[in-house]
PyMOL CGO cylinders between C-alpha atoms (Angstrom):
from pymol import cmd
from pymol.cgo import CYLINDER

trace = [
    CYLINDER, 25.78, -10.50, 10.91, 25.80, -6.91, 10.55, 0.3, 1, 1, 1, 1, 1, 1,
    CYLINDER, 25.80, -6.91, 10.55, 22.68, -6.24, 7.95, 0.3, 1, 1, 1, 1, 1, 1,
    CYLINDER, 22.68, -6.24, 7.95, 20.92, -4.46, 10.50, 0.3, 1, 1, 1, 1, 1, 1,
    CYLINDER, 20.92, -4.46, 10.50, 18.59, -6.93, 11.95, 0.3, 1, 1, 1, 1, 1, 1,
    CYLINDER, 18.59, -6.93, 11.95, 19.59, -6.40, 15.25, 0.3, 1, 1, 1, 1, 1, 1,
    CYLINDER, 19.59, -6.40, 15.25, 20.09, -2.40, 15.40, 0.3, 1, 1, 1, 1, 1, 1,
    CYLINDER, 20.09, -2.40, 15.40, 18.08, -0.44, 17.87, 0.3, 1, 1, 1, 1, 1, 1,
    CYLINDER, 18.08, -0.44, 17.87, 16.30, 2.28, 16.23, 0.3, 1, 1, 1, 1, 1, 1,
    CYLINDER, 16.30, 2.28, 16.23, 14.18, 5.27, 17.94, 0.3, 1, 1, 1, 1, 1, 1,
    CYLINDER, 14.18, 5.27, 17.94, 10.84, 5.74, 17.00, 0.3, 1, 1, 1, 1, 1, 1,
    CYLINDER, 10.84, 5.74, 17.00, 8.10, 7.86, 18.66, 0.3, 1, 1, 1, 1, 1, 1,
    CYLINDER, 8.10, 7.86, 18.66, 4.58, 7.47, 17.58, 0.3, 1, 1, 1, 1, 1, 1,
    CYLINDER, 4.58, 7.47, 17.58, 2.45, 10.32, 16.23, 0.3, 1, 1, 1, 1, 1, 1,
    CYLINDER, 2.45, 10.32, 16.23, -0.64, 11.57, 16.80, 0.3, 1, 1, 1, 1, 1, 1,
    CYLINDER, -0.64, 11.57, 16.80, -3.87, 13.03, 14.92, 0.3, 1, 1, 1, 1, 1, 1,
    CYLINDER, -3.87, 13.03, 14.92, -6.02, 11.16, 11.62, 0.3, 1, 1, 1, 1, 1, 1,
    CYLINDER, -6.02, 11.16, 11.62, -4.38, 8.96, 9.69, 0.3, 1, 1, 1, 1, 1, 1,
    CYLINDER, -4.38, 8.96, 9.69, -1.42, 8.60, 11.89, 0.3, 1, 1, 1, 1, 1, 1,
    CYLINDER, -1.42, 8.60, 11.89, -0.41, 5.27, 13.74, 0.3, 1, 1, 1, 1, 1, 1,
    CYLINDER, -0.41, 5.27, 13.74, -0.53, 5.03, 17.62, 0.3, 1, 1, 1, 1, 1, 1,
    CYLINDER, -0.53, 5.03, 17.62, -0.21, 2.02, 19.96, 0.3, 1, 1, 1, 1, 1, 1,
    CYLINDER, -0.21, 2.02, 19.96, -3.53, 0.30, 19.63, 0.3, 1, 1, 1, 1, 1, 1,
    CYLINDER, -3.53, 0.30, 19.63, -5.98, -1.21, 22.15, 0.3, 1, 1, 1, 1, 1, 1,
    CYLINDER, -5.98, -1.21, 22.15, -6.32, -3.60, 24.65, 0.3, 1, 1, 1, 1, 1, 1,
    CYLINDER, -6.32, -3.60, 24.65, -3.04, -3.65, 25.54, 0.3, 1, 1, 1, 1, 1, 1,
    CYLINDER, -3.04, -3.65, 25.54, -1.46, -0.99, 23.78, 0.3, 1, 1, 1, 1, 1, 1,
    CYLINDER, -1.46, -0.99, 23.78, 1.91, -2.25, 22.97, 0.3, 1, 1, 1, 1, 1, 1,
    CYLINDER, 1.91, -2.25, 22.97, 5.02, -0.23, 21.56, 0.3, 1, 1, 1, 1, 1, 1,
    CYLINDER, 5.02, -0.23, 21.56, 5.67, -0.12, 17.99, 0.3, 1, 1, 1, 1, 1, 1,
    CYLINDER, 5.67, -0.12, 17.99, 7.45, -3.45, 17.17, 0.3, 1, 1, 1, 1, 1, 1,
    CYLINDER, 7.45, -3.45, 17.17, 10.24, -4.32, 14.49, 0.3, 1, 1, 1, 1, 1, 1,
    CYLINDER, 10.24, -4.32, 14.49, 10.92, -0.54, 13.41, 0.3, 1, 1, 1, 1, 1, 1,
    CYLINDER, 10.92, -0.54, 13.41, 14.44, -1.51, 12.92, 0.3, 1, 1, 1, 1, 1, 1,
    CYLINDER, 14.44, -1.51, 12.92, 13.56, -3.64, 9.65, 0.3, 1, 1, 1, 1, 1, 1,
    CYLINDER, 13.56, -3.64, 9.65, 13.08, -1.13, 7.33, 0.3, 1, 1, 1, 1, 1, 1,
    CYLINDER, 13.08, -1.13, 7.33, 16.72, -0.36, 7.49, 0.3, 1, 1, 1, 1, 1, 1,
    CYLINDER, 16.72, -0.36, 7.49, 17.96, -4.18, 7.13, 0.3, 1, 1, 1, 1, 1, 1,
    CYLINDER, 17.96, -4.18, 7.13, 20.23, -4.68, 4.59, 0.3, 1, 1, 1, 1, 1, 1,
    CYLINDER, 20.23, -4.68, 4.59, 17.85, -7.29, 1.72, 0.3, 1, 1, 1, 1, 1, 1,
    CYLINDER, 17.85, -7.29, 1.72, 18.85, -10.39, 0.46, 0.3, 1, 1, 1, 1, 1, 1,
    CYLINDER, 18.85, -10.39, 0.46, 17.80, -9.55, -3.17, 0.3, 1, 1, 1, 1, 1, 1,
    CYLINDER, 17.80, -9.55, -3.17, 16.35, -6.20, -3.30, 0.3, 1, 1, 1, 1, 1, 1,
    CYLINDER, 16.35, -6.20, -3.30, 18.79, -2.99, -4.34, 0.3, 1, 1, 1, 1, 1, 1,
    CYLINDER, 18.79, -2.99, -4.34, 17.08, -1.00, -0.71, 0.3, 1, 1, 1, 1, 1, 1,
    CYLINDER, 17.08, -1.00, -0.71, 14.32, -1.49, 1.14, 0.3, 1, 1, 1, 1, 1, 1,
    CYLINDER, 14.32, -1.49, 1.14, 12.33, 1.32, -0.45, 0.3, 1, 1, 1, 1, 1, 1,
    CYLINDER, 12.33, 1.32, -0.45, 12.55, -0.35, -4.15, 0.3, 1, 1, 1, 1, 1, 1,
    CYLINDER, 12.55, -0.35, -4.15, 9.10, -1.45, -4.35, 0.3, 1, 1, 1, 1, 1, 1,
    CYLINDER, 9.10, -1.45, -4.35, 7.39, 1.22, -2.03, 0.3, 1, 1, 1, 1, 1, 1,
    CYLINDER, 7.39, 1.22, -2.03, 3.98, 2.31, -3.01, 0.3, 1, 1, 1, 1, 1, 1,
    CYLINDER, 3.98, 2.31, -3.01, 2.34, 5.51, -3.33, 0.3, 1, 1, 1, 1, 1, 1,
    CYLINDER, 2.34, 5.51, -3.33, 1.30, 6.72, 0.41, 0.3, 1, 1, 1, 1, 1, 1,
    CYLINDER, 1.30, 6.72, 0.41, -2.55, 5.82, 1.45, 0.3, 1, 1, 1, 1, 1, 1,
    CYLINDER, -2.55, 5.82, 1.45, -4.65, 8.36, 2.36, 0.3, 1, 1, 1, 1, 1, 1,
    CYLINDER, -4.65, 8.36, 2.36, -8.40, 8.49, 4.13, 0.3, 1, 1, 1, 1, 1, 1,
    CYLINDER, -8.40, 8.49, 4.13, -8.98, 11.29, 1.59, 0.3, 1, 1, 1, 1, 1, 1,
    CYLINDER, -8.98, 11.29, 1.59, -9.81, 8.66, -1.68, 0.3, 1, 1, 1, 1, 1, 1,
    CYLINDER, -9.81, 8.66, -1.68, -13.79, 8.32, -2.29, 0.3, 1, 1, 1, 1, 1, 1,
    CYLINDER, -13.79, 8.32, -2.29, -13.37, 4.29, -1.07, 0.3, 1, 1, 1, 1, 1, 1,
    CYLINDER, -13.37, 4.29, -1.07, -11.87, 5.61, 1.88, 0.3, 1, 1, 1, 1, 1, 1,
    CYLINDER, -11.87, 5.61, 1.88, -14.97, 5.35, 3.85, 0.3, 1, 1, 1, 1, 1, 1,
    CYLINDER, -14.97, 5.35, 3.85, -16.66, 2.45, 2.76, 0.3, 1, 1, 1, 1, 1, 1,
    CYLINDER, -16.66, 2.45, 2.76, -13.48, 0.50, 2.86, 0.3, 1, 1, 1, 1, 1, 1,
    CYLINDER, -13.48, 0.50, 2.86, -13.16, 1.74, 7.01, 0.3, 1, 1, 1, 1, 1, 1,
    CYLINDER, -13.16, 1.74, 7.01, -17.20, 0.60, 7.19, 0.3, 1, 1, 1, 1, 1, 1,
    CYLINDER, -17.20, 0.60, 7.19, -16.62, -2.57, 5.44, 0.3, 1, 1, 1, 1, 1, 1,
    CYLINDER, -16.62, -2.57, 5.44, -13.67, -3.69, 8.10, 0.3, 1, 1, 1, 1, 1, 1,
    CYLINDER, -13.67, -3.69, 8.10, -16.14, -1.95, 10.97, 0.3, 1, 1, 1, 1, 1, 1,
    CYLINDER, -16.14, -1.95, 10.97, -18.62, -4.45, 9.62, 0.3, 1, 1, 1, 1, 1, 1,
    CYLINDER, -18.62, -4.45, 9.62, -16.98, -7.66, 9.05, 0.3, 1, 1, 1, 1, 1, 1,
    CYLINDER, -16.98, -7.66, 9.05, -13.91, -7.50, 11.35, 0.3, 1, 1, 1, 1, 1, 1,
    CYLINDER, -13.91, -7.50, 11.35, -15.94, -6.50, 14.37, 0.3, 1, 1, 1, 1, 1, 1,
    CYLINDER, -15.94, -6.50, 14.37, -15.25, -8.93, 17.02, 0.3, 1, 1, 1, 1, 1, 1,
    CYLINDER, -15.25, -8.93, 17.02, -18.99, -9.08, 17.63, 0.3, 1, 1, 1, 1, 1, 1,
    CYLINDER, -18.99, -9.08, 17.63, -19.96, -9.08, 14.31, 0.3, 1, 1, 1, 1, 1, 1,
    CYLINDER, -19.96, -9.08, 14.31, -23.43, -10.34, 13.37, 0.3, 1, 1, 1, 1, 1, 1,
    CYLINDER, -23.43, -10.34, 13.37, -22.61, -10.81, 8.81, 0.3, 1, 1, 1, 1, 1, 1,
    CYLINDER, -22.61, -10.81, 8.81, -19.43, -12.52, 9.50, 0.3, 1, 1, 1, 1, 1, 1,
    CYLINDER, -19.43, -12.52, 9.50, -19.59, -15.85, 8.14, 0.3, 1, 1, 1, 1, 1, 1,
    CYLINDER, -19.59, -15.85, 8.14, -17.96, -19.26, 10.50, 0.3, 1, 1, 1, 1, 1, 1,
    CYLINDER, -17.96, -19.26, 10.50, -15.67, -19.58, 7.13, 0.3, 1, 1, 1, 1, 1, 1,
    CYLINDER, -15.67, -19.58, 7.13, -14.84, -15.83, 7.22, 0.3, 1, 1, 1, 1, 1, 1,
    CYLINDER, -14.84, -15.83, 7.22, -13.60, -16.58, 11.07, 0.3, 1, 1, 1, 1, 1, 1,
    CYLINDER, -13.60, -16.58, 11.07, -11.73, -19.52, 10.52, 0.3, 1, 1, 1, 1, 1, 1,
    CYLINDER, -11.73, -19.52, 10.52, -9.97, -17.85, 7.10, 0.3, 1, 1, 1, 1, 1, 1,
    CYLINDER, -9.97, -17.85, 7.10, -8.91, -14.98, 9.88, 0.3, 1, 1, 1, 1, 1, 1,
    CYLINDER, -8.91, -14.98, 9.88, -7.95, -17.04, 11.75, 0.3, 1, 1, 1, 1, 1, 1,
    CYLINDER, -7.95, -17.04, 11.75, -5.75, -19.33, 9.48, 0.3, 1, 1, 1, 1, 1, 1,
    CYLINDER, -5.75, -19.33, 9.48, -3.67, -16.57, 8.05, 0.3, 1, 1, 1, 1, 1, 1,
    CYLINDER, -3.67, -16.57, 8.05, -3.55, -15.01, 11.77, 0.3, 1, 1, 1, 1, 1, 1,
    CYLINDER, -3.55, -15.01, 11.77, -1.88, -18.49, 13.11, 0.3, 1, 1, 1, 1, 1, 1,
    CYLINDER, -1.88, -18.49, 13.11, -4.03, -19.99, 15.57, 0.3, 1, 1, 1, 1, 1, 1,
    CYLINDER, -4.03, -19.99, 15.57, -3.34, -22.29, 17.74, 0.3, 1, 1, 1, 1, 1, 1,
    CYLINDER, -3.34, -22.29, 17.74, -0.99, -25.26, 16.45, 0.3, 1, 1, 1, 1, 1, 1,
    CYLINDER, -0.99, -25.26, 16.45, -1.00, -23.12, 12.99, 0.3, 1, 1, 1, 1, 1, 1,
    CYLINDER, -1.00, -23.12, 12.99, 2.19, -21.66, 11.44, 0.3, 1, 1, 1, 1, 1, 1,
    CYLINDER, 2.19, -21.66, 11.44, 2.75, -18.10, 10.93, 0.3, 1, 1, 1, 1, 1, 1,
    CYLINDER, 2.75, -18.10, 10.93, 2.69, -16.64, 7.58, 0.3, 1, 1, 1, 1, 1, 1,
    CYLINDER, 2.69, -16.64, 7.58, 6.19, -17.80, 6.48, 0.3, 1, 1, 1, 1, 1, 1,
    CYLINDER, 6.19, -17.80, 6.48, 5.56, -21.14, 8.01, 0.3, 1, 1, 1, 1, 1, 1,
    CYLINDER, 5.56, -21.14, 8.01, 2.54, -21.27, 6.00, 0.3, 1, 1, 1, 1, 1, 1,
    CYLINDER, 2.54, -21.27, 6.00, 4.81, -20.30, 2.51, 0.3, 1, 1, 1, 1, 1, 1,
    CYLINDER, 4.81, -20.30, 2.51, 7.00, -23.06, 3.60, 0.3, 1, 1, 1, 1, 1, 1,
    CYLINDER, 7.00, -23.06, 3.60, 4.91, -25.64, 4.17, 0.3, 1, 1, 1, 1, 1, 1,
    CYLINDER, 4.91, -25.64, 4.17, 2.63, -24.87, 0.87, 0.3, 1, 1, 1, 1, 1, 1,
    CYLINDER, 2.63, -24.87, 0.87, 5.98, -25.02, -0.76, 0.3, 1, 1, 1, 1, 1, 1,
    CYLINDER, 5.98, -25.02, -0.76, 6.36, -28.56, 0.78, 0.3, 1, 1, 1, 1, 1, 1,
    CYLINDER, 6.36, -28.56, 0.78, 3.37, -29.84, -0.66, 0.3, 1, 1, 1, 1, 1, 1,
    CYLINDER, 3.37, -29.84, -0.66, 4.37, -28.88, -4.21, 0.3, 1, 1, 1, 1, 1, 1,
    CYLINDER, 4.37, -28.88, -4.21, 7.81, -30.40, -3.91, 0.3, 1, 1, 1, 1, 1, 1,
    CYLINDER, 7.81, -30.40, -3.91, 6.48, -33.56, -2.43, 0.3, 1, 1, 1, 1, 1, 1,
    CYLINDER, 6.48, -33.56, -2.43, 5.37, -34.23, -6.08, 0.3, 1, 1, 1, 1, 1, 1,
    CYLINDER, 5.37, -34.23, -6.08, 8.18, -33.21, -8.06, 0.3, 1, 1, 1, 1, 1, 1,
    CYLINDER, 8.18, -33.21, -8.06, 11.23, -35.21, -8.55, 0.3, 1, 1, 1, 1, 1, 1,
    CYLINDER, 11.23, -35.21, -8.55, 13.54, -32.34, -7.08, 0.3, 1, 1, 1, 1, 1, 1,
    CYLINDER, 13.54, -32.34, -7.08, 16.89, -34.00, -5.94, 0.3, 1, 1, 1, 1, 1, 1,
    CYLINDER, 16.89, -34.00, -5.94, 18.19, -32.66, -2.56, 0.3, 1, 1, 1, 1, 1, 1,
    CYLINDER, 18.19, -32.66, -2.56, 20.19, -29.50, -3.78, 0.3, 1, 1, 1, 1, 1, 1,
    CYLINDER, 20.19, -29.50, -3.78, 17.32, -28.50, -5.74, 0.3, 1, 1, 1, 1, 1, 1,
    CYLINDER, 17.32, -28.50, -5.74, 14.89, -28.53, -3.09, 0.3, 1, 1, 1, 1, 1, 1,
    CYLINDER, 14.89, -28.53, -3.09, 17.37, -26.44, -0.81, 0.3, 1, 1, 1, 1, 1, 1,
    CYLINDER, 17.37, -26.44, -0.81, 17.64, -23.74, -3.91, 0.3, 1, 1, 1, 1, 1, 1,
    CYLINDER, 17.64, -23.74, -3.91, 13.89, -23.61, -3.97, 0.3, 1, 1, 1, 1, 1, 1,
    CYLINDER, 13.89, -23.61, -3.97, 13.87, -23.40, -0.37, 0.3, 1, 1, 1, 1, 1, 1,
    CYLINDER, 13.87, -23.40, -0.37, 16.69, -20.56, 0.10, 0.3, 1, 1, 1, 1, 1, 1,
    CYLINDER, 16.69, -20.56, 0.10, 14.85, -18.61, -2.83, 0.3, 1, 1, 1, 1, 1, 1,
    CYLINDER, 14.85, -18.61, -2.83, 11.39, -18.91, -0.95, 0.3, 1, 1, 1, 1, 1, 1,
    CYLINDER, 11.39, -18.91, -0.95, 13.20, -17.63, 1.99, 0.3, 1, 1, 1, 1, 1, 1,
    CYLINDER, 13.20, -17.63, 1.99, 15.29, -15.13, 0.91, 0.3, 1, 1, 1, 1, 1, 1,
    CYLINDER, 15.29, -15.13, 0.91, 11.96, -13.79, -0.97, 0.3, 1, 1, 1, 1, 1, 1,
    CYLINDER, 11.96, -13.79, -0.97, 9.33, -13.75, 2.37, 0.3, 1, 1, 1, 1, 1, 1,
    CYLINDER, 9.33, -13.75, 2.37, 12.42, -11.67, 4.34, 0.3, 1, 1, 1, 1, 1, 1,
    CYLINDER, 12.42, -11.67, 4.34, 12.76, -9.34, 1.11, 0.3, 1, 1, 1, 1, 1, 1,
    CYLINDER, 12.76, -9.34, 1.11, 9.37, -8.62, 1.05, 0.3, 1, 1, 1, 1, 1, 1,
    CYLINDER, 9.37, -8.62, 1.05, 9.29, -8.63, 5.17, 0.3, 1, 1, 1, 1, 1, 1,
    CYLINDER, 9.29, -8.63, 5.17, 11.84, -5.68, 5.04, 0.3, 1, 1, 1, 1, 1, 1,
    CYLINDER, 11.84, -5.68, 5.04, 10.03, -4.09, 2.45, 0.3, 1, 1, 1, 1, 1, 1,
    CYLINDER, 10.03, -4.09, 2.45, 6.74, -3.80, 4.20, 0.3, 1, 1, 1, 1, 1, 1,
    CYLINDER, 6.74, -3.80, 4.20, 8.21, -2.65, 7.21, 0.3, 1, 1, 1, 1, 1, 1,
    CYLINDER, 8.21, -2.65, 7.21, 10.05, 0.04, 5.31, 0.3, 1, 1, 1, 1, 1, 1,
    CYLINDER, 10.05, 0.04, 5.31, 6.48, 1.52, 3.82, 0.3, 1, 1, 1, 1, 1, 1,
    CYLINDER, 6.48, 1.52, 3.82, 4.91, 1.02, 7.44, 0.3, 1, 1, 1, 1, 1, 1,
    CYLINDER, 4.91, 1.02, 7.44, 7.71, 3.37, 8.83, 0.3, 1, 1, 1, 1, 1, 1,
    CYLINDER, 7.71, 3.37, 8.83, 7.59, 5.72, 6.20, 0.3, 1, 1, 1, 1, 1, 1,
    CYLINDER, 7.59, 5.72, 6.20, 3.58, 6.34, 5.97, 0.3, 1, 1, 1, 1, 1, 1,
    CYLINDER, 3.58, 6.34, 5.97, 3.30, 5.36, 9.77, 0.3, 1, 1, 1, 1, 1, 1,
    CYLINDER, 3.30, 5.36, 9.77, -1.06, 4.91, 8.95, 0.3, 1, 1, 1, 1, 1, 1,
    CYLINDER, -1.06, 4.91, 8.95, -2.74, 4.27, 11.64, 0.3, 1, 1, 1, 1, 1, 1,
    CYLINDER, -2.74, 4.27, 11.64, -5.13, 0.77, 12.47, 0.3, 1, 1, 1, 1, 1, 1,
    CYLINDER, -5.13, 0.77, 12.47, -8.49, 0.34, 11.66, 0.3, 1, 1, 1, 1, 1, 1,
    CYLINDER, -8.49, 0.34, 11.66, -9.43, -0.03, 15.75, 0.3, 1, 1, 1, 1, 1, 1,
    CYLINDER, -9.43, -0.03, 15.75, -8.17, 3.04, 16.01, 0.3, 1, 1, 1, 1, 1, 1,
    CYLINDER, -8.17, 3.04, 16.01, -10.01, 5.19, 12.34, 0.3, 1, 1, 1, 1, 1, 1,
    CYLINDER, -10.01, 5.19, 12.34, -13.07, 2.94, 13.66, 0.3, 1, 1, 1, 1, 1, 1,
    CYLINDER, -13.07, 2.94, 13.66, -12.79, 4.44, 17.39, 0.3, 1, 1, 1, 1, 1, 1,
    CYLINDER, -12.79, 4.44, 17.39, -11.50, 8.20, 16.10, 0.3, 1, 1, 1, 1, 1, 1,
    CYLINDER, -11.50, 8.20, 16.10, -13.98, 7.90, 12.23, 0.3, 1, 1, 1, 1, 1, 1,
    CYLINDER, -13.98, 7.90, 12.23, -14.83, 11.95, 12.33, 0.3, 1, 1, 1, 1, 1, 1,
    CYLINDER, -14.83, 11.95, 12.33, -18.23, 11.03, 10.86, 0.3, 1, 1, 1, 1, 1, 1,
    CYLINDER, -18.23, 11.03, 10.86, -19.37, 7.60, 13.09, 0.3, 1, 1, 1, 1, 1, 1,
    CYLINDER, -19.37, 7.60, 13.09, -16.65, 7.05, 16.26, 0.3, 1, 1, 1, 1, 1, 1,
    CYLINDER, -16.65, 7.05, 16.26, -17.19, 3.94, 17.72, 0.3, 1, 1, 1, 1, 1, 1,
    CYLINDER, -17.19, 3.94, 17.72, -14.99, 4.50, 20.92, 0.3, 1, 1, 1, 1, 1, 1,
    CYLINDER, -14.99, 4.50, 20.92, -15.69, 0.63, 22.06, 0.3, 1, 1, 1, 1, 1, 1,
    CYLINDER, -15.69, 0.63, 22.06, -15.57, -0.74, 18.56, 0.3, 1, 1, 1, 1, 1, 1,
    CYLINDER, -15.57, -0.74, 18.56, -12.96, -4.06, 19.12, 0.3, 1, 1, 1, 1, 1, 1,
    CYLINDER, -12.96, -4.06, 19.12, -11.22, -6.48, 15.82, 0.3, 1, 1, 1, 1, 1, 1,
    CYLINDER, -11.22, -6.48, 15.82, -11.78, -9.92, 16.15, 0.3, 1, 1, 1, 1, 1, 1,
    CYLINDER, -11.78, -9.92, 16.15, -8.27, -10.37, 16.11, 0.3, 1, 1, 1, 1, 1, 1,
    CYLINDER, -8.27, -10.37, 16.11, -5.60, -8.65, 18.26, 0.3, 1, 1, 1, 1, 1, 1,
    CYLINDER, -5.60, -8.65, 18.26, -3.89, -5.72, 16.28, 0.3, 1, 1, 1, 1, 1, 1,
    CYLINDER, -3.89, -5.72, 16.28, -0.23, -5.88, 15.58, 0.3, 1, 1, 1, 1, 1, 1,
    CYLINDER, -0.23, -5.88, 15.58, 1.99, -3.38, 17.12, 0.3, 1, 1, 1, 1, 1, 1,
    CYLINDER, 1.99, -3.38, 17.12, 3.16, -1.28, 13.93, 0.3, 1, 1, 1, 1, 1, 1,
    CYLINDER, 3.16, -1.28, 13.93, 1.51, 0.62, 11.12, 0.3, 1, 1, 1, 1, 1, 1,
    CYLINDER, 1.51, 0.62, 11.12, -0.91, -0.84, 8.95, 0.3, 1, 1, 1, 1, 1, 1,
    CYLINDER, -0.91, -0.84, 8.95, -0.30, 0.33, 5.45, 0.3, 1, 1, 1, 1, 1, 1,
    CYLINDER, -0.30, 0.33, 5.45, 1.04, -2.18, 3.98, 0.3, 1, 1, 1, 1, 1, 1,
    CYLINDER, 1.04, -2.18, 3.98, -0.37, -5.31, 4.84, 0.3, 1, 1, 1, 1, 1, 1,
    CYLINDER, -0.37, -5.31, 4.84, 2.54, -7.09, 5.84, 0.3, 1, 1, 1, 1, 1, 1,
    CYLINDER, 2.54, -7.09, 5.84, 0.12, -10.64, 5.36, 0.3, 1, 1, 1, 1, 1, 1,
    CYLINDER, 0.12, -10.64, 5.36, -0.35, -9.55, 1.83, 0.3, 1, 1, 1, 1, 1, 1,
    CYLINDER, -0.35, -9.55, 1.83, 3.38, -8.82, 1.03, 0.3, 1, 1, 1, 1, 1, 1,
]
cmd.load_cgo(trace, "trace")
């Protein structure tokens, strides 16, 4: 109660390269731009562990934007079937678990063959936990702050090879992409 996880916050998208938008097909509002003002678990603020800013400026820039153009191409021809299903795993098909689901049950497996008792196993579990919504409000905080925009939409607007019709193979999330929220 009362860390913030509930609060309404404004936010208005921007505009121009490099900024974040609302993202095709169905070009949803920015979603959980509350988070990076949650109060963490662990953390001293939500900005502790925030990166240096991105920007499409770097040399790797470029081949980095043709790479994902390439490979993450919902038509794409180099993909490989275990490339697909990997995306697909860590985006949470069908009967899957989402990312913290997938912590948790990893976590599951390695406790199945240790002799925890049952207080230890909670501990581990709370620690996991408390951890994945750390980092959660910590990704969200650098997503607000940078506010980068998607690759469908650097692919569709690239200033040297626009693909206006260029589409992922898997539907875009509805906030910034920098950091990868997956990753953290």
């Amino acid at each position: 109660a009362n860390d913030g996880s509930s609060d309404v916050v404004g936010y208005t998208p921007g505009s121009g390269p490099g900024v974040w938008r609302p993202t095709p097909p169905h070009f949803m509002p920015a979603a959980f731009t509350h988070w990076r003002y949650v109060t963490p678990f662990s953390m001293l603020s939500p900005d502790q562990f925030r990166p240096a800013a991105p920007s499409i400026l770097t040399p790797g820039y470029q081949a980095d934007l043709d790479q994902v153009r390439e490979i993450g191409s919902d038509t794409s021809a180099s993909r490989s079937a275990e490339q697909t299903m990997i995306a697909f795993f860590w985006a949470g098909m069908g009967g899957n678990f989402s990312e913290a689901g997938q912590l948790n049950w990893a976590a599951e497996q390695v406790v199945r063959t240790k002799p925890l008792s049952l207080v230890e196993r909670a501990r581990m579990y709370a620690l996991l936990n408390i951890s994945q919504a750390d980092a959660a409000i910590a990704a969200l905080d650098c997503k607000y702050e940078y506010n980068f925009w998607r690759p469908i939409t650097a692919i569709r607007e690239d200033a040297t090879n626009p693909d206006p019709t260029w589409n992922s193979l898997l539907m875009t999330p509805a906030h910034p992409e920098y950091v990868s929220g997956h990753s953290t």
